[in-house]
C-alpha positions in Angstrom: 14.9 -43.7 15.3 16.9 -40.4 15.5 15.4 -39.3 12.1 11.8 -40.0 13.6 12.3 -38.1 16.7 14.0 -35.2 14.7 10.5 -34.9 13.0 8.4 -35.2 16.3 10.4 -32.5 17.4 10.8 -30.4 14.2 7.2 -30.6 13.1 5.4 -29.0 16.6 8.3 -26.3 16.3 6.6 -25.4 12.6 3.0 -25.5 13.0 3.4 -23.3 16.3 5.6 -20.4 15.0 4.8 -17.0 15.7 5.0 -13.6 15.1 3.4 -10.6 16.7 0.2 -11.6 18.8 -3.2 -9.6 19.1 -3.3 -5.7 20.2 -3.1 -5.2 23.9 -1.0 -8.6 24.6 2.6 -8.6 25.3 5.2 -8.2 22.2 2.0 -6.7 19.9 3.2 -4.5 17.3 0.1 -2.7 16.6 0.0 1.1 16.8 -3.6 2.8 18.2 -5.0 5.3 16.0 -4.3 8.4 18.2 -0.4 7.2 19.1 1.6 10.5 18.9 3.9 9.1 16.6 1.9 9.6 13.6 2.8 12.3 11.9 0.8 12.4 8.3 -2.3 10.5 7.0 -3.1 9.6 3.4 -3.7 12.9 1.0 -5.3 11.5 -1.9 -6.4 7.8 -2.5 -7.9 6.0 -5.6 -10.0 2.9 -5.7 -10.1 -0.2 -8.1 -12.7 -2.0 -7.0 -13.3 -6.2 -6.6 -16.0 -8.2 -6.9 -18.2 -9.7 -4.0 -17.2 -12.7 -5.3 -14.9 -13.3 -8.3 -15.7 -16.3 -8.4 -19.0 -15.1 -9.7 -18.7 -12.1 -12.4 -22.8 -11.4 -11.9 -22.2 -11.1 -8.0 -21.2 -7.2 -8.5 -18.7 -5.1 -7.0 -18.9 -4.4 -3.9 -20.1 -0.8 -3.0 -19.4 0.5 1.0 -17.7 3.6 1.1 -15.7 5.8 -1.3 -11.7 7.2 -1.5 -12.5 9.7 0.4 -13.1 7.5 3.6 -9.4 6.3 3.2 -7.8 9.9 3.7 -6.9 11.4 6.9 -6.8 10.0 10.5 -8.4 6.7 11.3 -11.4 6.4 12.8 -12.5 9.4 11.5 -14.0 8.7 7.9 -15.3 5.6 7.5 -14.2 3.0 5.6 -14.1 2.1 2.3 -13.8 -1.9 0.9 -12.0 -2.8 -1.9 -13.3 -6.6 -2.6 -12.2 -9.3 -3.9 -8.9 -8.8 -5.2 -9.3 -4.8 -5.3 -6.9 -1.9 -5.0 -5.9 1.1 -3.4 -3.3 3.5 -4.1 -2.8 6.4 -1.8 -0.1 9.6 -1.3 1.0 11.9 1.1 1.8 15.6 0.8 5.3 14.4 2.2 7.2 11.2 0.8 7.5 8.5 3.4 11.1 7.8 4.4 13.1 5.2 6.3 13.6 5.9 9.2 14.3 4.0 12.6 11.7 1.0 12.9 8.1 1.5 11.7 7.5 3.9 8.8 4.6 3.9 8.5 1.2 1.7 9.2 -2.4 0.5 7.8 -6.3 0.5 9.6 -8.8 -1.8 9.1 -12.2 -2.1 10.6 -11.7 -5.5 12.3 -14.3 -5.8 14.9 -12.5 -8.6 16.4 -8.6 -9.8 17.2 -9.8 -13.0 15.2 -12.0 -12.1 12.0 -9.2 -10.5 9.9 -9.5 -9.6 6.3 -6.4 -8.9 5.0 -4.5 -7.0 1.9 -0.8 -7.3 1.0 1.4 -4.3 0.9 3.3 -2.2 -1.7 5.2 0.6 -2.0 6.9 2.9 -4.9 8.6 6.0 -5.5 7.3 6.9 -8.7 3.7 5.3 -8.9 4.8 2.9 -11.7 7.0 0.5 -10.0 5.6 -1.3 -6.8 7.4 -3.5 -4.2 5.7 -5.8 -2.0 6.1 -6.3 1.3 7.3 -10.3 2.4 4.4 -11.4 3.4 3.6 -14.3 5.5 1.1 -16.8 6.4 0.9 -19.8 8.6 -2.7 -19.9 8.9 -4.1 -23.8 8.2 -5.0 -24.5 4.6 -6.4 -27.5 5.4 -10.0 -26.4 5.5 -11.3 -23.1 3.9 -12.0 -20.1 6.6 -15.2 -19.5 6.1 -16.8 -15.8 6.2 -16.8 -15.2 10.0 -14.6 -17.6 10.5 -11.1 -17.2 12.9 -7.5 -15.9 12.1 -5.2 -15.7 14.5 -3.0 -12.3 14.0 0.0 -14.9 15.6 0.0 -16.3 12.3 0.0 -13.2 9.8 3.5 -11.2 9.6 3.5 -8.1 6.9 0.1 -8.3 5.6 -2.9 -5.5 6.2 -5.7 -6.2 8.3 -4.0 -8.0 11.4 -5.6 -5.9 13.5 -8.7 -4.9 14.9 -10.3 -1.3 14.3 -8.6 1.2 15.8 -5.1 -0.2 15.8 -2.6 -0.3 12.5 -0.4 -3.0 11.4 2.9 -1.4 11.0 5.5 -1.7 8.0 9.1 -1.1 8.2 11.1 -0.2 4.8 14.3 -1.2 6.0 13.2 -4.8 5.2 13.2 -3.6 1.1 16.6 -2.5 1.1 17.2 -4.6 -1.1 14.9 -4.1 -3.4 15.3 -2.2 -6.9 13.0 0.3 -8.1 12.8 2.0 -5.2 14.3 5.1 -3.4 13.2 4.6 0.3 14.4 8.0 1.6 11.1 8.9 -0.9 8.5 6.5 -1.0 5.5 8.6 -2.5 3.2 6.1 -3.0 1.6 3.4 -0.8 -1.0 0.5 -2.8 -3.3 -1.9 -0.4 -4.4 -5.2 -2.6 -7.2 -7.5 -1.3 -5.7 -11.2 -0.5 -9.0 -13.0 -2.1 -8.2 -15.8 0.7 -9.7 -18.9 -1.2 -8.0 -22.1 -1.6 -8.8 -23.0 -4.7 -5.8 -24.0 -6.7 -7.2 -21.0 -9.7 -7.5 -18.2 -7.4 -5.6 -19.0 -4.3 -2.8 -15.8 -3.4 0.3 -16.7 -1.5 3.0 -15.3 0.1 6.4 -14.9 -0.8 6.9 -18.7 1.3 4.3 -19.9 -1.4 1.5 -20.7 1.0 -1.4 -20.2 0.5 -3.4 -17.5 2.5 -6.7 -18.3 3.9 -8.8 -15.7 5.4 -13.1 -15.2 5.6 -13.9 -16.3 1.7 -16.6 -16.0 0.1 -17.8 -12.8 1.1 -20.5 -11.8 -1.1 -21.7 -8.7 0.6 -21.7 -5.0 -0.1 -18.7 -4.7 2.0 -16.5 -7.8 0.9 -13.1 -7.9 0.8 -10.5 -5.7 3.0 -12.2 -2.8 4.7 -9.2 0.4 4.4 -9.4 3.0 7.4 -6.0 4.7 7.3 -3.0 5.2 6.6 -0.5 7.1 8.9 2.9 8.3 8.5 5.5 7.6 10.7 8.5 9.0 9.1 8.6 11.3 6.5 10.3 13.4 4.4 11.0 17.2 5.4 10.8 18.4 2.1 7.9 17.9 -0.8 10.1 18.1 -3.5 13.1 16.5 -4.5 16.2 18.3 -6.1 16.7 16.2 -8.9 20.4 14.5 -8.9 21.2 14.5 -12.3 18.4 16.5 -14.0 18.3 19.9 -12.8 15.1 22.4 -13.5 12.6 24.2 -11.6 8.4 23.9 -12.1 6.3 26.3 -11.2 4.2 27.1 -10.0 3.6 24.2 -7.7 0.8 23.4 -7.1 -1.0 24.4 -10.3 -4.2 23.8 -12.4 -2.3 22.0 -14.7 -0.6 24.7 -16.3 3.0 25.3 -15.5 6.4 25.9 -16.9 9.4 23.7 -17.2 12.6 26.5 -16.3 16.5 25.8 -16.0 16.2 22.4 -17.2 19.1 20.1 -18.7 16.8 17.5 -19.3 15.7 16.5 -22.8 12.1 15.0 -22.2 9.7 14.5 -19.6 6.5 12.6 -19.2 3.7 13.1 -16.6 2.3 10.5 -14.8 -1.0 9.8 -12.7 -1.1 8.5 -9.5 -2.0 5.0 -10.9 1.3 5.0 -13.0 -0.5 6.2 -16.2 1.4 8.6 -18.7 -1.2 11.4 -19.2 1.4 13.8 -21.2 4.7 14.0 -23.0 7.1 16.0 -24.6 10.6 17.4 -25.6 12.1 20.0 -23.3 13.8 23.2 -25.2 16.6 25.5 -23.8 15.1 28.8 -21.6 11.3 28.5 -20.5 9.1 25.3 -21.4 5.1 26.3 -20.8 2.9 23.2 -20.5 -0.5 23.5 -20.8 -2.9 20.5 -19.7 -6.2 20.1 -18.3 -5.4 17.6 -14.8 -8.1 16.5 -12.8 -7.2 17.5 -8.7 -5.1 15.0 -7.4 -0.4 14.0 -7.1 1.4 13.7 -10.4 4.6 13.4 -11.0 6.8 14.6 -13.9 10.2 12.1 -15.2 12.9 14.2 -16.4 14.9 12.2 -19.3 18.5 12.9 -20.1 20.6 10.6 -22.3 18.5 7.6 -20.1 19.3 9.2 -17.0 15.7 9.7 -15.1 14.7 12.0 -12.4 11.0 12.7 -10.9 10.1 15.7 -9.2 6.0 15.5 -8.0 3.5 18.3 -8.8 0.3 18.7 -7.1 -2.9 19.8 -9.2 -5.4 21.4 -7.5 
């Protein structure tokens, strides 16, 4: 009898748990769009888009919007949707830091509390390694949400899209400080992936409980998937560049059109990196002045400085 009423009691205390409720109610974490505290918006953003449906590879990718509707203040440029399963990466002319609560929060184009589309969150310091934010998800998974069907932001803790237009779901880094990889006094880049919210055992996403997460799916329209606003800074960094630690040396100039010089330098190597973690150059470092000469589309790169396997980045802007 006492193990039966510790599960009468136990289960309700389960299916009812909570975190932060709509925007507007009492104990909401959501930031409006024009809050003071923002201090910086996204700088540059790049796309990989999803499928309308992936379940359905002739259903084709979905098409509202573009990267440039993901830079600056919310509310101002549209929005751009990634799709089932699609990507964004985005940077800031300042790192992101740290700092005391919130660092920094995502907009979505919700036009309800209820119908959320959501997108887990990463973050990295040099574009190539990504950390995910614990998501969570209490939403039933009993029965598939269909594409205007409800979820309840009282049931969605660290994932994109909880809620509505015009108000951003905040992200603190002081719950990654654990987390290798990363330097959080100089998070550069911030990715936004598309939870495809089906429940089908082949494509079902879950969070870092292992449920499953069930949000509007199928959505086989132009605009499918998670609809990105914004991005705005909280706390960032004072400087743009970093003084390297271990790897001293000076570029400049910065910014550039892709030609620079590599001055002062210990390091033995470096390699330049896209925003989207590709390597797009390489090459030894010499004694006295190194002059680099590559043709970079616009956009953030940063350079890795290599010294007997000791690494520094310092980030170059191409304009």
């Amino acid at each position: 009898m006492r193990t039966l009423l510790l599960i009468l009691f136990s289960a309700p205390i389960f299916l009812c748990a909570q975190f932060a409720p709509a925007a507007g109610k009492p104990g909401s974490t959501a930031i409006a769009y024009d809050s003071s505290c923002f201090k910086d918006w996204a700088a540059t953003c790049s796309i990989r888009r999803g499928l309308r449906d992936t379940t359905q590879p002739d259903s084709g990718f979905v098409n509202v919007g573009d990267a440039s509707a993901a830079l600056g203040p919310a509310k101002e440029n549209g929005v751009v949707s990634l799709g089932d399963g699609g990507s964004a990466i985005l940077t800031f002319k300042h790192p992101i830091k740290n700092g005391p609560g919130f660092d920094f929060a995502v907009f979505e184009n919700s036009f309800l509390d209820t119908f959320l589309e959501l997108a887990f969150v990463e973050v990295s310091t040099d574009g190539v390694h990504y950390v995910r934010f614990p998501a969570v998800s209490l939403t039933d998974t009993v029965v598939q949400t269909p594409a205007f069907g409800y979820t309840f932001p009282e049931k969605i803790n660290n994932l994109a899209g909880k809620y509505r237009v015009g108000y951003g779901t905040p992200f603190d880094l002081e719950e990654l400080k654990d987390s290798a990889g990363i330097d959080l006094e100089d998070v550069r880049f911030v990715k936004i992936v598309d939870v495809i919210g089906s429940l089908r055992d082949t494509i079902a996403q879950r969070d870092h409980l292992d449920h499953k997460i069930n949000d509007p799916w199928p959505t086989p329209f132009p605009s499918s998937g998670f609809d990105l606003d914004a991005v705005g800074v909280i706390h960032s960094s004072i400087s743009y560049l970093r003084n390297p630690r271990h790897v001293t040396g000076k570029i400049h100039p910065n910014p550039s059109s892709g030609n620079f010089t590599i001055s002062h330098c210990e390091a033995q190597r470096f390699t330049l990196y896209s925003m989207q973690g590709i390597a797009v150059y390489q090459g030894a470092i010499q004694e006295g002045i190194n002059s680099i000469h590559v043709a970079l589309p616009a956009g953030i790169y940063s350079i890795h400085l290599e010294k007997n396997n000791v690494k520094e980045m310092v980030q170059i802007l191409s304009e």
